[in-house]
VEXTIRO-752649 format. One record per atom (N, C-alpha, C): residue number from 1; residue in one letter; atom name; x, y, z. Coordinates in steps of 0.02 Angstrom, whole numbers. Each point is the difference from the previous one (the first is absolute). Layout:
// VEXTIRO-752649
num	residuo	atomo	u	v	w
NUM	A	CA	X	Y	Z .
...
// end
This chain:
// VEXTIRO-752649
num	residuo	atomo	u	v	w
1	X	N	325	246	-1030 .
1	X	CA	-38	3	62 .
1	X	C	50	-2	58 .
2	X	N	-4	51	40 .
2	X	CA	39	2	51 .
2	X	C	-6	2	55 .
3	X	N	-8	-37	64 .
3	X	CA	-53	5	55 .
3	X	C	65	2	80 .
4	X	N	-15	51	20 .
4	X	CA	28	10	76 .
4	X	C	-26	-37	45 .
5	X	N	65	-40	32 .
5	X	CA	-53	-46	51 .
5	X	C	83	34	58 .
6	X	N	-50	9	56 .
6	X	CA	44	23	67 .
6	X	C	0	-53	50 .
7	X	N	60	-40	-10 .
7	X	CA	-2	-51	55 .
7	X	C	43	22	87 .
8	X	N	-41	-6	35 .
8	X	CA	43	31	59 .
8	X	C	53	-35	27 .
9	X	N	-11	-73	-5 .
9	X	CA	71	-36	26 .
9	X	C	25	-39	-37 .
10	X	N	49	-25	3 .
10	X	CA	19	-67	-55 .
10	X	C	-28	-51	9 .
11	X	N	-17	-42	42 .
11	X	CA	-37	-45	18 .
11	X	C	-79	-19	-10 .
12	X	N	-18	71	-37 .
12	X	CA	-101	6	-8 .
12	X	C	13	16	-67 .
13	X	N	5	-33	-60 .
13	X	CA	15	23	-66 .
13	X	C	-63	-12	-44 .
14	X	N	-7	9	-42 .
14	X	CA	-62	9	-75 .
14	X	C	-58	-76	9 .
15	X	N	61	-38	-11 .
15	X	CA	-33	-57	3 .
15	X	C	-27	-32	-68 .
16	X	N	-69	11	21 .
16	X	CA	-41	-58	-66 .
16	X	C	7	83	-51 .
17	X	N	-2	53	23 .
17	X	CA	3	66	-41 .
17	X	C	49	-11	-50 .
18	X	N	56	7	29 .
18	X	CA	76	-4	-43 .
18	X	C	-46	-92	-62 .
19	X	N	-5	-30	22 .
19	X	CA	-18	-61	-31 .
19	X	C	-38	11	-50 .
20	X	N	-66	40	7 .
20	X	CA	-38	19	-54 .
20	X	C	8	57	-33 .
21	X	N	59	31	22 .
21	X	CA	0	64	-53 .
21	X	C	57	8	-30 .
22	X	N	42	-59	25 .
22	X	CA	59	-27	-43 .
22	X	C	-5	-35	-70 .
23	X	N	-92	-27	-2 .
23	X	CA	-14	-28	-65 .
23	X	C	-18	25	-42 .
24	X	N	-27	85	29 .
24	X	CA	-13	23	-57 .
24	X	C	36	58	-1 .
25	X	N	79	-12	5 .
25	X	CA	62	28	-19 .
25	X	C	-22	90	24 .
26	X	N	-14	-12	46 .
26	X	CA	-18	89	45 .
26	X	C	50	8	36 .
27	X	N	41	47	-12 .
27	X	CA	59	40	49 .
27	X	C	-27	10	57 .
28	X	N	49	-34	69 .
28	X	CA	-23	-11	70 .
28	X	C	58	61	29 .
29	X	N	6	59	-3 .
29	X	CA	29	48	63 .
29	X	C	-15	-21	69 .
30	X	N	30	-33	36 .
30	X	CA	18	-32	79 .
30	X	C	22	43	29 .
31	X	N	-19	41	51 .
31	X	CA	62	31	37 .
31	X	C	-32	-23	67 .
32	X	N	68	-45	10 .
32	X	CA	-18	-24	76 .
32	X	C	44	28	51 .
33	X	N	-45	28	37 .
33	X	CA	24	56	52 .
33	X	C	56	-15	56 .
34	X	N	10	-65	15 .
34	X	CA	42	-11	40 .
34	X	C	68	-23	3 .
35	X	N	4	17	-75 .
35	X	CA	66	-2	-32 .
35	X	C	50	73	1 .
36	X	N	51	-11	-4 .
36	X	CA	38	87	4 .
36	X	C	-27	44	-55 .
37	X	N	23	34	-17 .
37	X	CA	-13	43	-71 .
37	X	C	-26	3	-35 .
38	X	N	-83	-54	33 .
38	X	CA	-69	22	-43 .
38	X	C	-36	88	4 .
39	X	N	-2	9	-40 .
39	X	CA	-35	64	-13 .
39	X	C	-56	3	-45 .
40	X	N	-88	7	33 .
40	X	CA	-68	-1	-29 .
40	X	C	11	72	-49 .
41	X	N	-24	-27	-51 .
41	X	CA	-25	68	-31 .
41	X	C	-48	74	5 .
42	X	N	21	44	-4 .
42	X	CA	-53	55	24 .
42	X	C	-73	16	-29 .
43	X	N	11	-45	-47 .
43	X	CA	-73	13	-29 .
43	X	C	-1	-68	-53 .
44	X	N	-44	-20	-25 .
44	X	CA	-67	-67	-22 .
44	X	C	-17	-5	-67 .
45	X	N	27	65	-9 .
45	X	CA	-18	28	-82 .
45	X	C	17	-52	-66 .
46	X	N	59	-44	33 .
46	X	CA	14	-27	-73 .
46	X	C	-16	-80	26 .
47	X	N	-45	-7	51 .
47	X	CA	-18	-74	23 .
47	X	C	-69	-1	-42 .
48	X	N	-12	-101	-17 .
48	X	CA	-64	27	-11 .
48	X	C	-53	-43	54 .
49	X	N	46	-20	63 .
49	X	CA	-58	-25	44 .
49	X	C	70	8	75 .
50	X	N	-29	25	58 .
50	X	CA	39	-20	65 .
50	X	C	-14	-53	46 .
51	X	N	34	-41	25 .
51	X	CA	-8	-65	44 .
51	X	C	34	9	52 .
52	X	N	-19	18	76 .
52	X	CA	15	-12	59 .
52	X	C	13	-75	24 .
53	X	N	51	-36	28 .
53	X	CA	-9	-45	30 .
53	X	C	-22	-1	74 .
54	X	N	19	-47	46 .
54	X	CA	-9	-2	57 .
54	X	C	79	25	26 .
55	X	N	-31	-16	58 .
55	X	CA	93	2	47 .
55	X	C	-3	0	82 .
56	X	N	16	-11	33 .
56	X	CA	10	-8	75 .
56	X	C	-15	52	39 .
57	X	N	22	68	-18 .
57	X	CA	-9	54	40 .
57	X	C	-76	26	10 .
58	X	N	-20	30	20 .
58	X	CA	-63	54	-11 .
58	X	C	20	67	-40 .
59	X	N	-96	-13	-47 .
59	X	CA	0	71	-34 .
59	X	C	5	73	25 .
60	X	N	-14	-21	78 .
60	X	CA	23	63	41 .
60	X	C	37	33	31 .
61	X	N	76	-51	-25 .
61	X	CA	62	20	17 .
61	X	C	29	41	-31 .
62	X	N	0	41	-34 .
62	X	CA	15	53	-41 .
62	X	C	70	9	44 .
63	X	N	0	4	60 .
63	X	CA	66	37	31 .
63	X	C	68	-30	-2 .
64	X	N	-25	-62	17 .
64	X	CA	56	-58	-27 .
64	X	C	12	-23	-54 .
65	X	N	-61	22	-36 .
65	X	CA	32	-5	-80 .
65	X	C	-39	36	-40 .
66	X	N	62	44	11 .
66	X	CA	-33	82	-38 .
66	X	C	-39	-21	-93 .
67	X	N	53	-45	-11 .
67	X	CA	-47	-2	-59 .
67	X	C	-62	-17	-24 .
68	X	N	-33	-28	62 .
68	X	CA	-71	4	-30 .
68	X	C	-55	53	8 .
69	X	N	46	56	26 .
69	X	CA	-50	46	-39 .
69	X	C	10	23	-76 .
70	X	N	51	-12	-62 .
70	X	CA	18	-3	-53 .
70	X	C	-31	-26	-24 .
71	X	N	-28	-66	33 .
71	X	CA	-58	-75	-40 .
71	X	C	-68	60	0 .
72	X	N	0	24	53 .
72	X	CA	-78	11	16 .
72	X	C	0	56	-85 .
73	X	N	55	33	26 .
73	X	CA	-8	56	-42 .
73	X	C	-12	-20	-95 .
74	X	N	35	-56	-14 .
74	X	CA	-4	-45	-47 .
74	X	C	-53	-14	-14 .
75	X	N	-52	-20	53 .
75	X	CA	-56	-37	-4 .
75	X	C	-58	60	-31 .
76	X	N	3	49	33 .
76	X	CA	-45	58	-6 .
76	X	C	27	17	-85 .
77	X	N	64	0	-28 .
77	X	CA	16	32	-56 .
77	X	C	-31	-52	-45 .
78	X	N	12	-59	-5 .
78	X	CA	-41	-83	-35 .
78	X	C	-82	48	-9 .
79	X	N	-29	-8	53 .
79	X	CA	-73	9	9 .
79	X	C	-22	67	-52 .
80	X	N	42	65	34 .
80	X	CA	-21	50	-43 .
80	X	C	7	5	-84 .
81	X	N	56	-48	-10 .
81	X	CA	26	-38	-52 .
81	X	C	-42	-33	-61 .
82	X	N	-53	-30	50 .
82	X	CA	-58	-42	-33 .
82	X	C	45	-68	-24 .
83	X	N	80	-27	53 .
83	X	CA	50	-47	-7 .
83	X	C	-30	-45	23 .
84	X	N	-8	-60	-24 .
84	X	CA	-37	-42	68 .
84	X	C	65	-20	50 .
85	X	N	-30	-4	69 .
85	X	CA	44	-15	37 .
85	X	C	-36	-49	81 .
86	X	N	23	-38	0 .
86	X	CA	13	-92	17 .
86	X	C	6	-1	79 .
87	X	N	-26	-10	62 .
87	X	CA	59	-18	63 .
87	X	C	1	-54	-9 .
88	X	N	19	-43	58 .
88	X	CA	-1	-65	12 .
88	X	C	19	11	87 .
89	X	N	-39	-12	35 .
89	X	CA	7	-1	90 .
89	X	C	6	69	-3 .
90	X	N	91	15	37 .
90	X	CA	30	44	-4 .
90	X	C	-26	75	-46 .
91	X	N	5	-44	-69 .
91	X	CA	-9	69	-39 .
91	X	C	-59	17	3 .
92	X	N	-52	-60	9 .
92	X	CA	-68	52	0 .
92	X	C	-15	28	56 .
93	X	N	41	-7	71 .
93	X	CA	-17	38	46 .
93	X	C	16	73	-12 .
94	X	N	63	-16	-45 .
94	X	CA	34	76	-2 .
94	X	C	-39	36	-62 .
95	X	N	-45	-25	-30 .
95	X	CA	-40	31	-62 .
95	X	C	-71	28	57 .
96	X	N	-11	-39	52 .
96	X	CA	-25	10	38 .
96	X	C	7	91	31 .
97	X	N	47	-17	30 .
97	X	CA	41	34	59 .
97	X	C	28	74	-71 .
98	X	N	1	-2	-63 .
98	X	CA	-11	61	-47 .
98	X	C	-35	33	-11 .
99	X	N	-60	-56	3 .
99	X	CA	-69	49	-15 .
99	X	C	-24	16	61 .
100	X	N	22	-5	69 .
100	X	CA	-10	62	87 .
100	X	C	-52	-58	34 .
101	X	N	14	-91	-17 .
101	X	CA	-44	-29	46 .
101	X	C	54	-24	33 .
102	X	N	-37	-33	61 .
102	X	CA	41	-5	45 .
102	X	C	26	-91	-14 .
103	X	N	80	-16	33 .
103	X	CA	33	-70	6 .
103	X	C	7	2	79 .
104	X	N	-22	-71	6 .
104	X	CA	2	-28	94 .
104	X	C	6	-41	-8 .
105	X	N	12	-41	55 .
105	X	CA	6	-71	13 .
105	X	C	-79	-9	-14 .
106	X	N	-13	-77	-30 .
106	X	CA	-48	-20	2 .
106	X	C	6	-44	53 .
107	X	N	-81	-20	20 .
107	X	CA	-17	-34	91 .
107	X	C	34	-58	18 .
108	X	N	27	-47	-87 .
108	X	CA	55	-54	27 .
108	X	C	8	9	-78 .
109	X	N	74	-34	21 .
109	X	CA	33	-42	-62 .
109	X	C	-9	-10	-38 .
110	X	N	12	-12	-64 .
110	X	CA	-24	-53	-79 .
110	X	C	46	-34	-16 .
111	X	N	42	-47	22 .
111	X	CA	40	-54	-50 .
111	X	C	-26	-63	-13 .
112	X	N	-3	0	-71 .
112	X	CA	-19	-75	-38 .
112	X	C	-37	9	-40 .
113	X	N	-43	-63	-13 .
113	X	CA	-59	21	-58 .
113	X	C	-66	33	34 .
114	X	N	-46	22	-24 .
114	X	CA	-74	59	29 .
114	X	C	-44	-7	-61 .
115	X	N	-57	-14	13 .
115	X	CA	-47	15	-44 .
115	X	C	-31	71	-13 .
116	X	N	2	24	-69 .
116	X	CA	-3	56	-29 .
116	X	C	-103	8	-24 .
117	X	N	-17	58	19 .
117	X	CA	-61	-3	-20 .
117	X	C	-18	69	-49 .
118	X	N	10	-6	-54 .
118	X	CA	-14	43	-47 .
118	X	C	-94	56	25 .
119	X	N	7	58	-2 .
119	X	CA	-38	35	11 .
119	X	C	-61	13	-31 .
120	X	N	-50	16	-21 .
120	X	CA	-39	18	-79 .
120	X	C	52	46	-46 .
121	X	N	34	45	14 .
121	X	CA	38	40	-34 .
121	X	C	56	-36	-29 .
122	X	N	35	-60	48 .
122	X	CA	57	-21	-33 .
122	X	C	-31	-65	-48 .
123	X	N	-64	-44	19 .
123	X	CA	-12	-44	-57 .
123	X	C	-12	48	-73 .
124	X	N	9	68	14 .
124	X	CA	-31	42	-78 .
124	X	C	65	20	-17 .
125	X	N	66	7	41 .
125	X	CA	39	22	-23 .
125	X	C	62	-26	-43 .
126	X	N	23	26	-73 .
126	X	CA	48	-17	-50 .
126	X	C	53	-38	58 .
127	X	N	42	6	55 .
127	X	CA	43	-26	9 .
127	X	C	-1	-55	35 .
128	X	N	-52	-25	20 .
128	X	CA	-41	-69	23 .
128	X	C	-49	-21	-58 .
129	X	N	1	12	-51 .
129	X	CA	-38	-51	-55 .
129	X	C	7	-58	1 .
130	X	N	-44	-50	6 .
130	X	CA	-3	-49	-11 .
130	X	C	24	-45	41 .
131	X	N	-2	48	70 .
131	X	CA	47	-49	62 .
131	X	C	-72	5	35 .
132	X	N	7	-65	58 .
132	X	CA	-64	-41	23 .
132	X	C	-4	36	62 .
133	X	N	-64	22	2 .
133	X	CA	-13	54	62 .
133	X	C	49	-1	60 .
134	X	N	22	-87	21 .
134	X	CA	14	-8	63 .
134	X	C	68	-7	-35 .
135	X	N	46	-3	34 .
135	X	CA	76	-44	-23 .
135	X	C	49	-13	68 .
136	X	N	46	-49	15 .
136	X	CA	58	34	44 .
136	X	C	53	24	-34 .
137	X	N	10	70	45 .
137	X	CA	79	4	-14 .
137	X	C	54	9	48 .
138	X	N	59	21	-21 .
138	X	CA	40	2	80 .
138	X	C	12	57	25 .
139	X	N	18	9	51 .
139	X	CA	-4	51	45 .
139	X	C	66	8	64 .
140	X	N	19	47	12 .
140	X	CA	81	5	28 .
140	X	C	-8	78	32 .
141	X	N	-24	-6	43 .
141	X	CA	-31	86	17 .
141	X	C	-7	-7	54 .
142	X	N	16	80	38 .
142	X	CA	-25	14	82 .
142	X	C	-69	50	-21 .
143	X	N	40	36	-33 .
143	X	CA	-49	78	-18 .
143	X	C	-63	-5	-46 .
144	X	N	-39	42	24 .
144	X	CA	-38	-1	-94 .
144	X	C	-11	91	-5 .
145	X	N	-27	12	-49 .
145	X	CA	-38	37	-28 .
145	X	C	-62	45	7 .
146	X	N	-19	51	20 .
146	X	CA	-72	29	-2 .
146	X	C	1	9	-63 .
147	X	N	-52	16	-44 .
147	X	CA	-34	47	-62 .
147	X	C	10	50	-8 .
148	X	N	31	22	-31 .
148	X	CA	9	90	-38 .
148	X	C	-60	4	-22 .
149	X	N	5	76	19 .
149	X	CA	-91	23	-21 .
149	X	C	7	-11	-77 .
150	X	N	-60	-13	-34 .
150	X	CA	-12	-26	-66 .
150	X	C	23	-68	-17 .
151	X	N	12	-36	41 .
151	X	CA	33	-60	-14 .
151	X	C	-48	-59	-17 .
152	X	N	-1	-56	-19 .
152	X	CA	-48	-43	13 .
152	X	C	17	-57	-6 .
153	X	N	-23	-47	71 .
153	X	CA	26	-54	20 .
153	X	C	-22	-53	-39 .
154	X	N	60	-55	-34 .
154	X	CA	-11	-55	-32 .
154	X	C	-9	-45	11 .
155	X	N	37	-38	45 .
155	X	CA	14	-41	22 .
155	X	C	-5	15	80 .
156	X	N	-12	-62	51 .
156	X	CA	-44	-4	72 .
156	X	C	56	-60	16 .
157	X	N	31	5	75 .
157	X	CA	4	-95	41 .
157	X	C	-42	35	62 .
158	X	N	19	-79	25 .
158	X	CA	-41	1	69 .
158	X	C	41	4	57 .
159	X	N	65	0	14 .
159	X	CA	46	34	45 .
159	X	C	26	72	-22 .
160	X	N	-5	10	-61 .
160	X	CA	8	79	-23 .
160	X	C	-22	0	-54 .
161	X	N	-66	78	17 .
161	X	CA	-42	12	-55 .
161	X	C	26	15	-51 .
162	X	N	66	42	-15 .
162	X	CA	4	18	-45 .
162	X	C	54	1	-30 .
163	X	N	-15	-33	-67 .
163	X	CA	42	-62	-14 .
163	X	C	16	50	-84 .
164	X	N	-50	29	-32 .
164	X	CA	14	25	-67 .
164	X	C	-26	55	-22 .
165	X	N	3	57	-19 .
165	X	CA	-26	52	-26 .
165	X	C	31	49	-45 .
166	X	N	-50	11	-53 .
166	X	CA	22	46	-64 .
166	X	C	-14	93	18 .
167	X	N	55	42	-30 .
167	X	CA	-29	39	4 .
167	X	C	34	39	-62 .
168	X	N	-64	47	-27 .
168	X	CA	-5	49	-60 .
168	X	C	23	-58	-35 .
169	X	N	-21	-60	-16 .
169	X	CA	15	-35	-75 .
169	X	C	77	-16	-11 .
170	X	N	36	32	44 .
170	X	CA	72	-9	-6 .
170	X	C	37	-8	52 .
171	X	N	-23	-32	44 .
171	X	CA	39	-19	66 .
171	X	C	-22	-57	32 .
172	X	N	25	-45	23 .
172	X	CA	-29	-55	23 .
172	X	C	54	-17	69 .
173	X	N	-14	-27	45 .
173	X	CA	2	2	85 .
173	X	C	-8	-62	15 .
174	X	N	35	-49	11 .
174	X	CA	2	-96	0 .
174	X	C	11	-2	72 .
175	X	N	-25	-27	47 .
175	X	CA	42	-17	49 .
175	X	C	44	-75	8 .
176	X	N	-28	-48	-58 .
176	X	CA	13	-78	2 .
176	X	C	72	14	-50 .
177	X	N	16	-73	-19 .
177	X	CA	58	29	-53 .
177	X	C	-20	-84	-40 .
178	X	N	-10	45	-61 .
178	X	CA	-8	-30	-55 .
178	X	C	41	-23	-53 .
179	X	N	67	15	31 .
179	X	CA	53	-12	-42 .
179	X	C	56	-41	13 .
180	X	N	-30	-49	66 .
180	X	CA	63	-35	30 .
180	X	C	-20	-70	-33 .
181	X	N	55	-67	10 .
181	X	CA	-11	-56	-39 .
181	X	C	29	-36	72 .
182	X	N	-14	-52	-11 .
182	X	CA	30	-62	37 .
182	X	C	65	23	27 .
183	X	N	56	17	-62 .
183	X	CA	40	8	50 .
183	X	C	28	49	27 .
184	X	N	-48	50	-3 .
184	X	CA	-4	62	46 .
184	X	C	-13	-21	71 .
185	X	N	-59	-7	-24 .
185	X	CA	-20	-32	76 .
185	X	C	43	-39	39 .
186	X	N	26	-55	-38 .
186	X	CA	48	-43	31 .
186	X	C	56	64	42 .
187	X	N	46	40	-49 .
187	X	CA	44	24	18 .
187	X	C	-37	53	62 .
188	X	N	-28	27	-27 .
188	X	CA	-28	32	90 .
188	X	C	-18	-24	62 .
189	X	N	-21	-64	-6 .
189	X	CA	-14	-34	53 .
189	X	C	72	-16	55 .
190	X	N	54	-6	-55 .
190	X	CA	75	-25	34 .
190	X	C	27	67	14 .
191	X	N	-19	74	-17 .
191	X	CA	35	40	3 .
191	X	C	-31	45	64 .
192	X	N	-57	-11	1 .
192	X	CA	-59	42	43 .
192	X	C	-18	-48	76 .
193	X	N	35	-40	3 .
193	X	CA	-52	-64	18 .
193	X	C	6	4	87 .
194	X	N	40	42	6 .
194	X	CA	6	24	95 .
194	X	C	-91	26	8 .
195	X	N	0	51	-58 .
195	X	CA	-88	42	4 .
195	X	C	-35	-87	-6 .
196	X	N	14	-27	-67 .
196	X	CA	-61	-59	-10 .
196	X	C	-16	-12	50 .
197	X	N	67	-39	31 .
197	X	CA	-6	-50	59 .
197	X	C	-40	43	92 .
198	X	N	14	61	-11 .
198	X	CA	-38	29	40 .
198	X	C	-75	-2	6 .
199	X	N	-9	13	-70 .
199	X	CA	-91	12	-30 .
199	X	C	-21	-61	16 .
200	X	N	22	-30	-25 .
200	X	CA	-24	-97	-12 .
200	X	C	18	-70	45 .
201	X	N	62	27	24 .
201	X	CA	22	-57	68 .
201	X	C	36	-57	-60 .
202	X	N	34	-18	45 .
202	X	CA	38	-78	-23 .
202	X	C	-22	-51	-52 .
203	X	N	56	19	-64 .
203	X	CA	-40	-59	-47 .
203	X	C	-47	57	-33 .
204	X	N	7	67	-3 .
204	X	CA	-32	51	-51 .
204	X	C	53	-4	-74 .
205	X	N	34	-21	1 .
205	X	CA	54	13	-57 .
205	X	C	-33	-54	-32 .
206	X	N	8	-57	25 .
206	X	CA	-26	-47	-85 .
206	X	C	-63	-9	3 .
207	X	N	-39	14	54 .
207	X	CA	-76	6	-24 .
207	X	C	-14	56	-60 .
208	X	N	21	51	24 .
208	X	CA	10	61	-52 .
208	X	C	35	1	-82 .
209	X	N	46	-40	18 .
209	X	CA	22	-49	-80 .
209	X	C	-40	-43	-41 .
210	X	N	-60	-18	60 .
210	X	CA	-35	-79	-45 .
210	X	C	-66	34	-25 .
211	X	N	-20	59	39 .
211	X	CA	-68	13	1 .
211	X	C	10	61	-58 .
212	X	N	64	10	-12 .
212	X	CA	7	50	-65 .
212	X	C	10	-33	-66 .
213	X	N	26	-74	7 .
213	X	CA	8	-56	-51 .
213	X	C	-73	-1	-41 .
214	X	N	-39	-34	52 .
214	X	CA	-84	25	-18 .
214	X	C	-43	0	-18 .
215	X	N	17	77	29 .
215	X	CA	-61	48	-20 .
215	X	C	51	28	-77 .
216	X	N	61	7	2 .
216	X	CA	28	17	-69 .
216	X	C	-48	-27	-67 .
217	X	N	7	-61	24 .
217	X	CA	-32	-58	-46 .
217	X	C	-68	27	-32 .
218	X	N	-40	19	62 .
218	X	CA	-82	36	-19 .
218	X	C	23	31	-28 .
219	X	N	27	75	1 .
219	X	CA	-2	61	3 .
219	X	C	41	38	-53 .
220	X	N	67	-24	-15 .
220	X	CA	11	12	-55 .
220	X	C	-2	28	-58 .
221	X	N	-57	-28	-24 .
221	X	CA	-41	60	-50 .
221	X	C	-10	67	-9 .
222	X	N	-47	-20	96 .
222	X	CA	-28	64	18 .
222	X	C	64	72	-4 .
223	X	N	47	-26	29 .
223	X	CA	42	73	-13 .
223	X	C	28	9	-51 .
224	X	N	9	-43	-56 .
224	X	CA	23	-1	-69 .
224	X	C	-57	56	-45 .
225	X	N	-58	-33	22 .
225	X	CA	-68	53	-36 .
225	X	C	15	82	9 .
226	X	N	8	-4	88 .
226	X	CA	0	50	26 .
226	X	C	59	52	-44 .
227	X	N	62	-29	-1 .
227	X	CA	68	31	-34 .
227	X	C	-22	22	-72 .
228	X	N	-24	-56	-37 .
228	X	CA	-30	3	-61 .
228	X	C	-54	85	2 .
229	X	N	-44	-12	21 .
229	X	CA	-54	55	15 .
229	X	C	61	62	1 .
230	X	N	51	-2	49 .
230	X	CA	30	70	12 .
230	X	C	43	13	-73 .
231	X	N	24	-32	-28 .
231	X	CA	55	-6	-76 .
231	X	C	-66	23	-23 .
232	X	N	-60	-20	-27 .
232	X	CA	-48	20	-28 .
232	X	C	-5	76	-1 .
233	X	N	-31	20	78 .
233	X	CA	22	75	8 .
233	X	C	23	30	-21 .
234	X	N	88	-22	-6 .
234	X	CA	54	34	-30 .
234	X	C	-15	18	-61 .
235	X	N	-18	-52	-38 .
235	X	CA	22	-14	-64 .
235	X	C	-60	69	-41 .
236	X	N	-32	-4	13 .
236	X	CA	-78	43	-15 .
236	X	C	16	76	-30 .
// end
């Protein structure tokens, strides 16, 4: 099993991904873009799932970084593929921004935890099985997402609607990230924390540390199921 995961910076890596698919001894291809002499592959053919991470820039920078029109192009080859293929923030804007919907700023911010509201479509759907209509997860975003025609929305918040959506059975569009742990979070908070401390004011850094301590605690599961559900996918 061999699964492409496209990380855009060094600093936004796999996470709980690398964690759970390290156990069940699945070859992880990384190419993280902001390293010298990464080079994406031209075609998907010998993957058997693609994973977008997040990353700092916008999906609509193509100019400044020519290579994500290569991802996009990636993304479309996965799909026609019948490959499943993964975003996370970033990537699902740009799975977004493949299939001709539009990426903008959304009306404010998302950093921290957000309550997630599963749709009728996403409580029916394989990659939310058995996860509880409502959940929090975290969130690190300016931009979001419109809907590609045929798309259908999974997941709902209440500062930004649109939070999850599948499309053709083989594409899925995250805007939260389901793959960070404690000390992700931790490490972004110290690395990002000029933005935190902007969003949040004085004393956002260890509130943001304690209130991810937690809700970890709740929640846990919930994205373990979730990972589980997607290996499931794979495995089929």
């Amino acid at each position: 099993m061999q699964v492409l995961i496209i990380q855009h910076v060094s600093q936004e890596g796999p996470g709980l991904i690398a964690e759970i698919f390290s156990k069940k001894r699945w070859k992880l291809d990384i190419c993280i873009m902001d390293q010298p002499g990464t080079i994406l592959p031209k075609k998907v053919a010998n993957y058997k799932a693609v994973i977008i991470l997040g990353g700092p820039m916008g999906a609509y920078e193509e100019e400044k970084y020519p290579y994500l029109y290569q991802v996009q192009e990636l993304i479309r080859d996965a799909i026609e593929r019948r490959i499943p293929v993964l975003g996370i923030c970033l990537g699902g804007q740009l799975i977004a921004r493949a299939l001709g919907a539009t990426v903008k700023p959304n009306p404010v911010k998302e950093i921290g935890w957000y309550k997630i509201h599963l749709t009728e479509a996403g409580g029916k759907a394989f990659l939310f099985q058995d996860l509880p209509e409502e959940f929090w997860a975290f969130q690190w975003h300016g931009d979001t997402f419109e809907l590609p025609e045929g798309a259908v929305l999974l997941a709902e918040g209440e500062t930004c609607t649109n939070q999850a959506f599948a499309y053709q059975d083989c594409a899925w569009a995250l805007q939260f990230h389901p793959e960070v742990t404690p000390i992700i979070v931790s490490y972004w908070t110290e690395i990002y924390q000029e933005e935190l401390i902007e969003f949040a004011g004085p004393g956002a850094v260890a509130q943001l540390k304690e209130e991810t301590k937690r809700l970890w605690e709740k929640n846990q599961e919930v994205f373990s199921r979730f990972w589980a559900n997607f290996c499931r996918l794979l495995d089929v």
